[in-house]
N, C-alpha and C positions, 0 to 999 in steps of 0.2 A: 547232798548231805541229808541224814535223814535223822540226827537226833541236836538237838542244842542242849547243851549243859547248863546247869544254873545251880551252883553252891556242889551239894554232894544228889541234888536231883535232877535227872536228863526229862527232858520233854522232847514228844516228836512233832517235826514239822509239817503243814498240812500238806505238802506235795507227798512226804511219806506216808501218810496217811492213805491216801489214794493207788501208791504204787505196792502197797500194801496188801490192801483190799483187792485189789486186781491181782496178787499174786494166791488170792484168797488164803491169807494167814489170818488164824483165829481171832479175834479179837483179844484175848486175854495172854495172846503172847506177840502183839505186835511191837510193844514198846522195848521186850528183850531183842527180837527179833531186827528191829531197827538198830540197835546200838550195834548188834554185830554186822548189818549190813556197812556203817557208816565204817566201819575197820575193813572189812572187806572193800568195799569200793575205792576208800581211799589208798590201798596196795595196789588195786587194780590199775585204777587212773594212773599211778604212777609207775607202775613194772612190770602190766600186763598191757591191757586193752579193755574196751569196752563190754566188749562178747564176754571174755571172761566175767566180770560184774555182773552182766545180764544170769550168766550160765552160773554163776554161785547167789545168786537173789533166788532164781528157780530150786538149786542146789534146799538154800536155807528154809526156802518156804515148805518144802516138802520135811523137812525135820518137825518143822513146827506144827504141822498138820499131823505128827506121829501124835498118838496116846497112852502115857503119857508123852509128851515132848521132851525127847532130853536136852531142849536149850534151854529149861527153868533153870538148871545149874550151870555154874563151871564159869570161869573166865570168857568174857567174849571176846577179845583176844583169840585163845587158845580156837575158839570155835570157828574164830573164822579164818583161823590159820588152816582149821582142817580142812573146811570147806574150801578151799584154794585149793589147800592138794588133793581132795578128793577130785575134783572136779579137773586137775590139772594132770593128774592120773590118765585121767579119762580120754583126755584132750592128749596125751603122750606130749607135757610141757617141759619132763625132762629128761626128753629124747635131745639130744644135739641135734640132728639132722632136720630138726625144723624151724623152722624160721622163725616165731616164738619162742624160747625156752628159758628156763633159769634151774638152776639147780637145785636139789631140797635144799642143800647148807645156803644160798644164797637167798633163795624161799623165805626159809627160817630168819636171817639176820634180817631181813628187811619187815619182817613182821616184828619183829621185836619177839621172839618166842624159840626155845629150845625143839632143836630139828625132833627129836624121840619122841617130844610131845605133841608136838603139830603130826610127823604120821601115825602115833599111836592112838590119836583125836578121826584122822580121816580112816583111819582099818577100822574102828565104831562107826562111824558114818556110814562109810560102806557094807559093815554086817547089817547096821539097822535097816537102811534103803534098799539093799539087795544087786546093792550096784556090780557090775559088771564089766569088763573093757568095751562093751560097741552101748551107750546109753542114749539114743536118741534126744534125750531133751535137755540133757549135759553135754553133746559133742558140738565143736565148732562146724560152721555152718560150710569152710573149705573141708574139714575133714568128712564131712556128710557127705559132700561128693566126690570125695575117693573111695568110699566106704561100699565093698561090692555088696555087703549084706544089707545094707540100708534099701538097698533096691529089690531083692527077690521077694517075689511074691509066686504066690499058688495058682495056677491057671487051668482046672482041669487036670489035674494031678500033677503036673508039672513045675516044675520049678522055674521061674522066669527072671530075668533082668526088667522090669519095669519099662525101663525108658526103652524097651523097643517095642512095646504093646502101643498104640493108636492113643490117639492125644483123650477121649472120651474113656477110654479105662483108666489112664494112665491119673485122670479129672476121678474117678470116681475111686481110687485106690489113695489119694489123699485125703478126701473127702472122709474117710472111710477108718485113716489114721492109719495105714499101710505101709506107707511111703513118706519120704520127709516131705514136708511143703516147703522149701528154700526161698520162695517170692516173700513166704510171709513171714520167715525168721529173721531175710535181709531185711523186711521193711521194718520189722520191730524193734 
């Protein structure tokens, strides 16, 4: 949880504080920024997964790091309905054929928010961010390793698969932010 309420004013709690600053969210938009994380995660934990939370925390913090920030406005609610779906877009969450999924109408009802509004909230997100279908720092960590484009890299003019180059390129093409590093998105 990352905000406690008290009458008509929220305070944040000091673990949000920290996971905050680690997501390097401004100062002067942390406490909007919490309320909607605390929406977002709690849909998460209950109709998503963890990943997902992680991957809309990433999602939010990069809004709030825009200038100005379009999270100073608007329902946080709404905000983080979109961040769901922008990020569930991303992740293909509703695709049937994956093991995850929910559907936008299903989406929508369990946020408490009207389906046209939550994806007309996440197509802004996506114009702002510049998002894309393959986003490396929004895609789930199995979808990264089915992902043949997460792996090519340039070798000498060539285009390559990654994981069949020698373990000391393969070290320095993460290093390097090439390639995903999966050791350290499982361990985070």
């Amino acid at each position: 949880m990352f905000v406690r309420a008290r009458g008509d004013n929220a305070t944040m709690l000091p673990l949000a504080e920290a996971v905050l600053a680690s997501l390097k969210v401004p100062v002067a938009m942390r406490l909007r920024v919490a309320e909607i994380l605390a929406v977002s995660d709690h849909v998460c934990a209950a109709h998503l997964d963890e990943e997902y939370a992680e991957l809309c925390r990433v999602l939010v913090a990069r809004l709030a790091r825009k200038r100005p920030s379009p999270l100073a406005r608007g329902d946080v609610r709404i905000w983080a309905a979109g961040a769901i779906y922008a990020v569930g877009q991303v992740n293909f969450l509703f695709d049937h054929s994956q093991d995850l999924h929910l559907t936008a109408d299903e989406l929508a009802e369990r946020i408490g928010v009207a389906k046209s509004t939550m994806a007309n909230k996440a197509s802004l997100i996506s114009k702002t961010l510049g998002l894309g279908i393959f986003e490396p720092d929004l895609t789930r960590v199995a979808m990264l390793e089915q992902h043949p484009m997460a792996w090519i890299v340039q070798v000498n003019g060539f285009l390559v698969d990654a994981r069949t180059l020698p373990q000391e390129l393969q070290d320095e093409a993460r290093r390097r932010g090439l390639i995903p590093d999966l050791q350290a998105r499982r361990a985070a």
